[in-house]
VOGU-3710 file (C-alpha; in Angstrom, 3 decimals, decimal comma):
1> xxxxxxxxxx> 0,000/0,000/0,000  2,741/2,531/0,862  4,820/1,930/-2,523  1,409/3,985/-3,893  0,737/6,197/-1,153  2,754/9,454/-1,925  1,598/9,070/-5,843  -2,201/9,073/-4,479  -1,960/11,836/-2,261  -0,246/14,227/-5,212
11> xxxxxxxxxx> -2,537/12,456/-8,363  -5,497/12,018/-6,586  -5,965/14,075/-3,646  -4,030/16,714/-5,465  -1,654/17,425/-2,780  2,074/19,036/-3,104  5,040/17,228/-2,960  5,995/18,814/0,467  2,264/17,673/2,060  2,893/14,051/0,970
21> xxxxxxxxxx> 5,893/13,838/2,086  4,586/15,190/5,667  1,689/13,066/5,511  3,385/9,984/4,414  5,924/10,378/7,575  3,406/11,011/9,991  1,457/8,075/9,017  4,711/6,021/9,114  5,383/7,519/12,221  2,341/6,559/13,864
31> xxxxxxxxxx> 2,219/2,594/12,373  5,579/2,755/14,636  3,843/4,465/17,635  0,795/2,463/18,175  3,438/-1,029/18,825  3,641/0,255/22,576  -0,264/0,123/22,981  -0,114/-3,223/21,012  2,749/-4,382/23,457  1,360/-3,207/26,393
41> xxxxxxxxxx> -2,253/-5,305/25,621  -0,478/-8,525/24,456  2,197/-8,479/27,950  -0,560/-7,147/30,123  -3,965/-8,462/29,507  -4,566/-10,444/26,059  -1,313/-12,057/25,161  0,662/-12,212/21,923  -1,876/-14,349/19,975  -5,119/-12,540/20,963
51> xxxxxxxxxx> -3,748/-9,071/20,467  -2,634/-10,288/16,714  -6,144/-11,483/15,691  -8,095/-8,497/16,862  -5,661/-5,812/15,596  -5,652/-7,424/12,418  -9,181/-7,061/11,918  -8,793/-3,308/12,731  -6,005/-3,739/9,739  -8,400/-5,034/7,559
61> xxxxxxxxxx> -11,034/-2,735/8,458  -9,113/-0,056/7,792  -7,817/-0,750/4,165  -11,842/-1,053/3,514  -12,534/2,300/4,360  -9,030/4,094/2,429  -10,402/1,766/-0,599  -13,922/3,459/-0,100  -12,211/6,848/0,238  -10,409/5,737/-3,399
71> xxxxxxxxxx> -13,600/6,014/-5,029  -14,491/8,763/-6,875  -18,028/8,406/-6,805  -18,131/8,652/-3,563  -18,529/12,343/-2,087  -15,916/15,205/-2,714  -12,683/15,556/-2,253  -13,048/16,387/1,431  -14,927/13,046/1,832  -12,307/11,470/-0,118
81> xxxxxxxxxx> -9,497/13,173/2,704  -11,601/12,144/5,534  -12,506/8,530/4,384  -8,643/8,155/3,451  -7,207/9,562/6,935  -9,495/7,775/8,981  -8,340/4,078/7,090  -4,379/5,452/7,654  -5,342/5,792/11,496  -7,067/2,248/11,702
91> xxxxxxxxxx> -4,435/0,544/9,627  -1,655/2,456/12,000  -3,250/1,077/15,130  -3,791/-2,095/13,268  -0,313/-2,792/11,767  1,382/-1,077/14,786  -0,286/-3,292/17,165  0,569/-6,404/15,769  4,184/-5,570/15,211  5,857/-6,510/18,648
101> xxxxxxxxxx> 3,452/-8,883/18,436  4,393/-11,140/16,199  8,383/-11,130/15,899  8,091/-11,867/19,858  5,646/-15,256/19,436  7,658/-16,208/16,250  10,616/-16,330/19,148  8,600/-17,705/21,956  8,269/-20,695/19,588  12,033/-21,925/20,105
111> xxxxxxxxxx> 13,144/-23,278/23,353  16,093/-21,247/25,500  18,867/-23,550/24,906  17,533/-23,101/20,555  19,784/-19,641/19,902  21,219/-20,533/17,079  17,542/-21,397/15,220  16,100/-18,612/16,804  18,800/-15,985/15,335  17,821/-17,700/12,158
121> xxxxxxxxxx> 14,162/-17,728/12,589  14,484/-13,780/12,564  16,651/-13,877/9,142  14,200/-15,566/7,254  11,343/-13,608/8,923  12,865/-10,360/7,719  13,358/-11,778/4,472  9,639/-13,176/4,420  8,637/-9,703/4,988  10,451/-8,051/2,218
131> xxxxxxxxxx> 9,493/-10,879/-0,009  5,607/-9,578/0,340  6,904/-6,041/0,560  8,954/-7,095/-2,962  5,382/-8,459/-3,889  2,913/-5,207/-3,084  5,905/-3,178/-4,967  5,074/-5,293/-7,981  1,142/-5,993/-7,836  -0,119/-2,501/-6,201
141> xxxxxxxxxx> 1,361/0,319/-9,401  -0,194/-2,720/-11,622  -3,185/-2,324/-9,790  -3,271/1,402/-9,698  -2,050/2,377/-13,004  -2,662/-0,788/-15,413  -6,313/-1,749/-13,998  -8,202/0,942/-15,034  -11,509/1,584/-12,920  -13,874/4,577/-12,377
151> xxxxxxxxxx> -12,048/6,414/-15,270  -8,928/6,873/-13,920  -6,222/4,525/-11,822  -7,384/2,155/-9,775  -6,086/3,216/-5,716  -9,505/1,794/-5,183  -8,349/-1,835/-6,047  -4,417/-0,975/-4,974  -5,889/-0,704/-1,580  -8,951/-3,537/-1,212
161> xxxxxxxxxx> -6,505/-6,065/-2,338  -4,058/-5,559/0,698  -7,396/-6,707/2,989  -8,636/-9,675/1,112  -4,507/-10,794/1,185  -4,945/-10,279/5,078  -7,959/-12,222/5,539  -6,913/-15,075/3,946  -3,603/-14,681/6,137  -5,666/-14,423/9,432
171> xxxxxxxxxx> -7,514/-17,658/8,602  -4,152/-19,671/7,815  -2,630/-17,880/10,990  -5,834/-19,286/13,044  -6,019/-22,473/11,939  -2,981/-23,330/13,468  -3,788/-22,556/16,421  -3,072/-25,917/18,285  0,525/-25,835/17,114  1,775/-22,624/18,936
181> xxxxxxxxxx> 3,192/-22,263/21,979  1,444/-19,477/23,538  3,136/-17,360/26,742  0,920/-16,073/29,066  0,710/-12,188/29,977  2,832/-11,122/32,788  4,766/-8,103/34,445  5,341/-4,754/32,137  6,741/-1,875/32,854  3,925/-0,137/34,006
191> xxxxxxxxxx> 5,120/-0,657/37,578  7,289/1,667/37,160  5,642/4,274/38,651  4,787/3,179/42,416  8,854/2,925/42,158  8,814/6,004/41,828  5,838/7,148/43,877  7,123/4,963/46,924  10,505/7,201/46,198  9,221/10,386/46,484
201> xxxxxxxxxx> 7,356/9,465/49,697  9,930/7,690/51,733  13,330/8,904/50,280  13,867/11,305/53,316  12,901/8,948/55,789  14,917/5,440/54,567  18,513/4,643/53,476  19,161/5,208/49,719  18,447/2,614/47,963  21,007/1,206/44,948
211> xxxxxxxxxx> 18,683/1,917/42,004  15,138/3,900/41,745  13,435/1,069/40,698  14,328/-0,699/44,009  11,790/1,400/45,786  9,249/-0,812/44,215  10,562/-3,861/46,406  7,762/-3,157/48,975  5,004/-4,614/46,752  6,911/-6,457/43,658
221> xxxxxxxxxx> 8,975/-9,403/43,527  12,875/-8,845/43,012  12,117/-10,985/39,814  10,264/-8,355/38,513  11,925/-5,264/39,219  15,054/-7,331/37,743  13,272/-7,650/34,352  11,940/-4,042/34,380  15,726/-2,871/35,025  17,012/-5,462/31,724
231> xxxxxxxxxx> 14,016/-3,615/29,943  15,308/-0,354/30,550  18,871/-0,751/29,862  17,729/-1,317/26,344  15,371/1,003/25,775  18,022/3,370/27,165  20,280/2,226/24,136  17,475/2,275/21,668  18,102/6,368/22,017  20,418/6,640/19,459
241> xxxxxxxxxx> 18,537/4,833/16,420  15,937/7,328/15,553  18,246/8,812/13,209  19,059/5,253/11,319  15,252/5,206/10,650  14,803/8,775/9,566  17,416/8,113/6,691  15,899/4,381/5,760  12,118/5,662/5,696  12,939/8,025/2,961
251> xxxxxxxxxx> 13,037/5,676/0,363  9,380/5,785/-0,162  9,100/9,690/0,206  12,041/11,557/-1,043  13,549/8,851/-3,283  10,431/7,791/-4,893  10,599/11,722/-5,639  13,681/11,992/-7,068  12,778/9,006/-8,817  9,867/10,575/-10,542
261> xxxxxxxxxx> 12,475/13,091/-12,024  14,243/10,214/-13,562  13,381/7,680/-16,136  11,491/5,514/-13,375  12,312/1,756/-13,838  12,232/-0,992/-10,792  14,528/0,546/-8,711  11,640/1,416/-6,347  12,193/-2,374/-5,722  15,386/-2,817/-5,197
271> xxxxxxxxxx> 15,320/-2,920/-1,615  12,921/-5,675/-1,055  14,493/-8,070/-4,038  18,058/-6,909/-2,517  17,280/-8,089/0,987  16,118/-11,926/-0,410  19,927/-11,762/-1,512  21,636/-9,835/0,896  20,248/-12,078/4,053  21,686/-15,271/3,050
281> xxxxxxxxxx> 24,794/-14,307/1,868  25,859/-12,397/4,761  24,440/-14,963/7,156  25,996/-17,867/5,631  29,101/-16,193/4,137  30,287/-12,876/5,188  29,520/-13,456/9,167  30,878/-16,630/9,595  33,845/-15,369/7,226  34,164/-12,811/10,323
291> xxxxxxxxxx> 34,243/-15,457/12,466  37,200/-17,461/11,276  39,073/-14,189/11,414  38,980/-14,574/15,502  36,532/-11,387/15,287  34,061/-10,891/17,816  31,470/-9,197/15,902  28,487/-8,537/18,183  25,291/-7,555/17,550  25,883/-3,573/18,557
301> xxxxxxxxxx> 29,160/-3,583/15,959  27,009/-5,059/13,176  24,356/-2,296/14,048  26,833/1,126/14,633  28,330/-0,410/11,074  24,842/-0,414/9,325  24,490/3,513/10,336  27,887/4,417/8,396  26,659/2,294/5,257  23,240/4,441/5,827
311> xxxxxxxxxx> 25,065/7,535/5,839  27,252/6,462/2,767  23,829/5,724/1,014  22,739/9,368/1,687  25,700/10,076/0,166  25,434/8,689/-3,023  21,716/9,836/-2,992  23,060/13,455/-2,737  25,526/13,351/-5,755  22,267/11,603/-7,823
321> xxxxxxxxxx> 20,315/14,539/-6,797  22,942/16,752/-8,133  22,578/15,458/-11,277  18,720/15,172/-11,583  18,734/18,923/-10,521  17,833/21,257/-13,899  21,405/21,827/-15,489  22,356/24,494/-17,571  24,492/23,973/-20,195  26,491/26,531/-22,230
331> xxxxxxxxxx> 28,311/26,711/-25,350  30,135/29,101/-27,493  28,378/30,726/-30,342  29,792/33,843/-31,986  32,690/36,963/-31,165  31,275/40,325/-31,450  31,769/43,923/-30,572  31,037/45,000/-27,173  27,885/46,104/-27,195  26,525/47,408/-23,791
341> xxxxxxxxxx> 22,648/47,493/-24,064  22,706/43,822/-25,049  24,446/42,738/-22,039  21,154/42,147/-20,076  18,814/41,217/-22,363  17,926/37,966/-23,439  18,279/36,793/-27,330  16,932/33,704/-29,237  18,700/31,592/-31,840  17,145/30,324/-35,220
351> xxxxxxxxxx> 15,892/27,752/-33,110  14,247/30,216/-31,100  16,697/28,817/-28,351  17,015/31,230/-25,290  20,132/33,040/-24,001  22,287/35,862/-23,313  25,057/38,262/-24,642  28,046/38,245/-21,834  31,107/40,437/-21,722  34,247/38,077/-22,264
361> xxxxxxxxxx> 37,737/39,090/-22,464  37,467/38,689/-26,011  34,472/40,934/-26,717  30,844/39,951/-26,388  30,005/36,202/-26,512  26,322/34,502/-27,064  26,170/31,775/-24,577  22,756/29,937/-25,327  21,065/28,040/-21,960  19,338/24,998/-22,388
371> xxxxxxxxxx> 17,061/22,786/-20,234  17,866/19,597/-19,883  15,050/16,959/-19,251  15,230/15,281/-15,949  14,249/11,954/-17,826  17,606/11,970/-19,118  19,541/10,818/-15,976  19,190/7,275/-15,941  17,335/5,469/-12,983  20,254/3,221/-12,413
381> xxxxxxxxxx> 22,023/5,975/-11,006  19,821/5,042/-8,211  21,058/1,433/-7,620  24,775/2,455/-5,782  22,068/4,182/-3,157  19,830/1,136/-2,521  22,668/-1,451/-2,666  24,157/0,896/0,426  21,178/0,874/2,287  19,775/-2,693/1,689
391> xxxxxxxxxx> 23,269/-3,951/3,369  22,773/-0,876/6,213  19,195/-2,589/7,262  20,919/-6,327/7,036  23,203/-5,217/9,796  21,224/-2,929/11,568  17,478/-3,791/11,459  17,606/-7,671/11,084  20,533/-7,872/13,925  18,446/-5,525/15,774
401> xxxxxxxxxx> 15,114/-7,397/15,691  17,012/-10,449/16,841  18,741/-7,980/19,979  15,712/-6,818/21,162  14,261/-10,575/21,646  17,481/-11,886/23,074  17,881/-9,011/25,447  14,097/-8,936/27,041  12,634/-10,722/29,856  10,335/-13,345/28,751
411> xxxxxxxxxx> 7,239/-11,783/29,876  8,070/-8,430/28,112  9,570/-8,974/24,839  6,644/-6,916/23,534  7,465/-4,755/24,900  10,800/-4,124/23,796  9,899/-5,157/20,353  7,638/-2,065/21,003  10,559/0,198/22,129  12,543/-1,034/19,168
421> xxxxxxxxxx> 9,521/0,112/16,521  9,044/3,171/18,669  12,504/4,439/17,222  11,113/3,976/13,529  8,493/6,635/14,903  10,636/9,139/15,664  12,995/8,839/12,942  10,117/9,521/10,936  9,165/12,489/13,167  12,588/13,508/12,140
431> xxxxxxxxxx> 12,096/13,878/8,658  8,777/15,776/9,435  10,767/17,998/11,060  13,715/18,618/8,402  11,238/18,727/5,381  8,963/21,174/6,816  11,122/23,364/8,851  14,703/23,060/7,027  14,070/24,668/3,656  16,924/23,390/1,834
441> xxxxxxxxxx> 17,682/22,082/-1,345  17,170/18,661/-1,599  21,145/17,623/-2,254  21,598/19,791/0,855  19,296/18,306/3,291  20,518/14,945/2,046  24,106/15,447/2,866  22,664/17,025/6,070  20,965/13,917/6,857  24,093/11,718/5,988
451> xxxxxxxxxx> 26,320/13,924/8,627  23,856/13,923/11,213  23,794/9,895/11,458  27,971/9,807/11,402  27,467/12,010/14,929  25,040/9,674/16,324  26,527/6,522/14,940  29,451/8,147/17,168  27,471/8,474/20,240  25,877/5,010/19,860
461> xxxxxxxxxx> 29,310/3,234/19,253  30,327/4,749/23,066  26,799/3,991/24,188  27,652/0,165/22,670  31,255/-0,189/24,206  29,528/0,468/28,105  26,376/-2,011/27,584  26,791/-5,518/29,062  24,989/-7,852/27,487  22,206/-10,175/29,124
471> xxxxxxxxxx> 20,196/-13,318/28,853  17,325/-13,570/30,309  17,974/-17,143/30,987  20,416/-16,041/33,432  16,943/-14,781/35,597  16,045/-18,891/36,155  19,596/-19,111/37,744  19,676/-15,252/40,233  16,130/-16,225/41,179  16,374/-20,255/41,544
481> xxxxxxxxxx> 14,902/-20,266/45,310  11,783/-18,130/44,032  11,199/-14,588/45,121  7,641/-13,394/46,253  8,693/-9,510/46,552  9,864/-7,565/48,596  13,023/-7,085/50,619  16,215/-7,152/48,626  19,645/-5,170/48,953  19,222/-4,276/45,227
491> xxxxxxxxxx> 22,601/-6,365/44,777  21,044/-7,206/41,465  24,243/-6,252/39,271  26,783/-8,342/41,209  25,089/-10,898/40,917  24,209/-10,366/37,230  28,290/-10,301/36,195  28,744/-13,464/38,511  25,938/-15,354/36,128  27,136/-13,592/32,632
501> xxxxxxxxxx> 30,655/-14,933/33,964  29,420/-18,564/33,884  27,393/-17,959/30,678  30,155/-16,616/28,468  32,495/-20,054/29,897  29,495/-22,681/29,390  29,266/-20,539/25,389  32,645/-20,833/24,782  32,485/-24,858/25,714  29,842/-25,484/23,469
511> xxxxxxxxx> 31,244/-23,333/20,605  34,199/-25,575/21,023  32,246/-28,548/20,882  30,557/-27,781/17,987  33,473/-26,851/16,180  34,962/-30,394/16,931  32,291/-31,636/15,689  31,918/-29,811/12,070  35,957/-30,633/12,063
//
């Protein structure tokens, strides 16, 4: 749906380029806001595989009514505007909520000691989700501009067919029901605030305690306020990655733009059909070629690397944009006299060309200007771009994905999942902000993006070097004798180093074991 969106708000709502490209952000923005109120109902009250089924019929109902708003027959253009923002909010809340939703129960299928299949399960996940993304970039401008209905292209059909797809996926998705392991809702981080409550209270009156969330020990388990903590040492990192996000998103706003100036081909594409070849290659080649090198390339590396390949792709967008720009192009016609009162007017050729006498050191020279047609840069100029960026989201968002399962408490990996969409938000927000409020030319603002991510891939890289990493399996060994709350001398990081101590030795055994057994 979104590889037509821009196009129908400037065709057929008859919107500028600037509008779209606001609009289009803020709806993007807002499919990656509504995850927390998806996480908070699947971890809290529903669970994973409740909260997918009902906020995919809020997905589905919501590409009905933007296909009704599609219609031309059906009120004015401010019906059409209404009918077609109300469907973006209900497929936000829809899409959004189902988000952390289902990476986290495609994890809580695999058991603890499964890492390995798990890490893969996310691979091919990501690449089953650019596969249909690959898909809608090739069926939806068919729909729109080759089926012809109501007299003009079809947006109507472009977005019905999305919510037939989704039906048939939500039967499939419920019929195997029986074969899922479902987790149960538990703890969020909505406790969070009697920590803080009990703080404010009692602060003056008891000894300081070793971390704010230990104020909370009075009426939740040490468990709990544990997992909360491993939650917020994430989202804490998460920070950073906003900027990542407000580069990547602009592939379907100010790329498909500068596309449009082009001779438009399937790059628009590129990234989806990329990322099918791109996710094999470097999990089966490049990272375990790492490996052998004695490298330890951790998820953070893989991610702060992903940001400079983003930035590099804004780079190469920039010098495309330079060239797509109107150029003028001057040549040489005659010598003659210096003649003053021709200096500033303009002159035409026998081709009725336009251009200008100018004062040369060897008398006046005619110097014609002509226009050349954007269509004449090539759209494979665009290709060094996506190649850039497809291999920035391999190492960023697919390693990411995986991090923010591996790093969450069982009983909130929605939640996190919902912290690591929430930076997609804001990036977008980002670009709302730039494209609105910057006012500069388009080469400019993307070299301005491009520098911007370098400083925060800077910041993130120190950010990565002080995080420890976790597993929340180590939780079934700190908390072995049970814990019903309360009490506690908030020792919780001593004892997490002792338990990430014995996990790294019992990795490296098995690592060696499994290498003795491949030899």
């Amino acid at each position: 749906m979104k590889a037509v969106l821009t196009l129908y708000f400037i065709n057929y709502l008859h919107w500028d380029k600037d509008l779209s490209t606001a609009v289009y952000h803020a709806f993007s923005s807002l499919c990656y806001f509504t995850p927390v109120l998806g996480a908070l109902i699947a971890d809290s009250w529903l669970g994973r595989f409740k909260t997918i089924i009902y906020l995919s019929l809020v997905y589905v109902l919501g590409h009905v009514v933007k296909s009704t708003g599609a219609i031309p027959a059906v009120g004015e253009n401010v019906t059409h505007v209404v009918l077609s923002m109300t469907g973006l909010v209900l497929i936000a809340f829809g899409t959004g909520g189902i988000k952390p939703c289902v990476a986290a129960f495609g994890g809580d299928q695999f058991e603890k000691e499964h890492t390995e299949e798990r890490r893969k399960f996310f691979s091919i996940f990501y690449m089953a989700i650019n596969a249909g993304s690959l898909l809608s970039t090739i069926i939806t401008p068919i729909l729109r501009g080759d089926v012809q209905c109501f007299g003009g292209d079809c947006y109507a059909l472009a977005f019905g067919v999305p919510a037939a797809l989704m039906i048939i996926a939500l039967v499939v998705f419920v019929a195997g029901s029986t074969l899922y392991t479902k987790s149960p809702p538990g703890g969020n981080v909505l406790r969070c605030p009697f920590a803080l409550r009990n703080r404010w209270r009692n602060s003056s009156r008891e000894p300081r305690r070793a971390h704010w969330l230990d104020w909370a020990q009075e009426k939740y388990s040490k468990r709990l306020i544990y997992e909360i903590k491993m939650v917020l040492r994430v989202l804490v990192l998460f920070i950073p990655l906003p900027m990542f996000w407000a580069l990547f998103d602009q592939q379907g706003s100010r790329w498909t733009l500068q596309a449009t100036r082009m001779n438009m081909g399937i790059v628009s594409m590129l990234n989806s059909l990329l990322i099918l070849v791109f996710v094999p290659i470097f999990d089966m080649i490049l990272y375990p070629l790492i490996g052998l090198c004695k490298i330890k390339f951790m998820p953070l590396k893989k991610m702060a690397i992903g940001m400079v390949l983003a930035a590099l792709a804004f780079v190469a967008a920039t010098v495309v944009e330079l060239n797509v720009t109107v150029r003028r192009s001057y040549f040489h016609c005659l010598s003659f006299l210096y003649h003053p009162e021709l200096c500033s007017n303009p002159v035409r050729d026998a081709q009725n060309q336009v251009g200008r006498f100018l004062q040369g050191p060897e008398g006046l020279r005619a110097f014609k200007m002509l226009d050349i047609q954007a269509n004449d840069v090539h759209i494979t100029w665009q290709i060094p771009q996506y190649v850039l960026i497809t291999a920035a989201e391999v190492m960023f968002s697919v390693t990411g994905l995986e991090f923010s399962y591996s790093q969450a408490p069982p009983n909130m990996k929605s939640v996190v999942q919902a912290g690591w969409l929430l930076t997609v938000a804001f990036g977008n927000v980002i670009v709302l902000i730039v494209a609105e409020g910057a006012g500069l030319k388009q080469w400019m603002e993307f070299l301005l993006f491009a520098s911007l991510l370098i400083v925060v891939c800077i910041i993130f890289s120190i950010m990565a070097h002080l995080y420890t990493y976790v597993s929340p399996e180590q939780l079934d060994t700190m908390f072995q004798d049970g814990d019903g709350g309360g009490g506690g001398d908030g020792n919780d990081d001593g004892d997490l180093k002792k338990c990430q101590t014995e996990q790294l030795s019992l990795i490296a055994v098995a690592r060696e074991k499994e290498k003795c057994s491949t030899d």
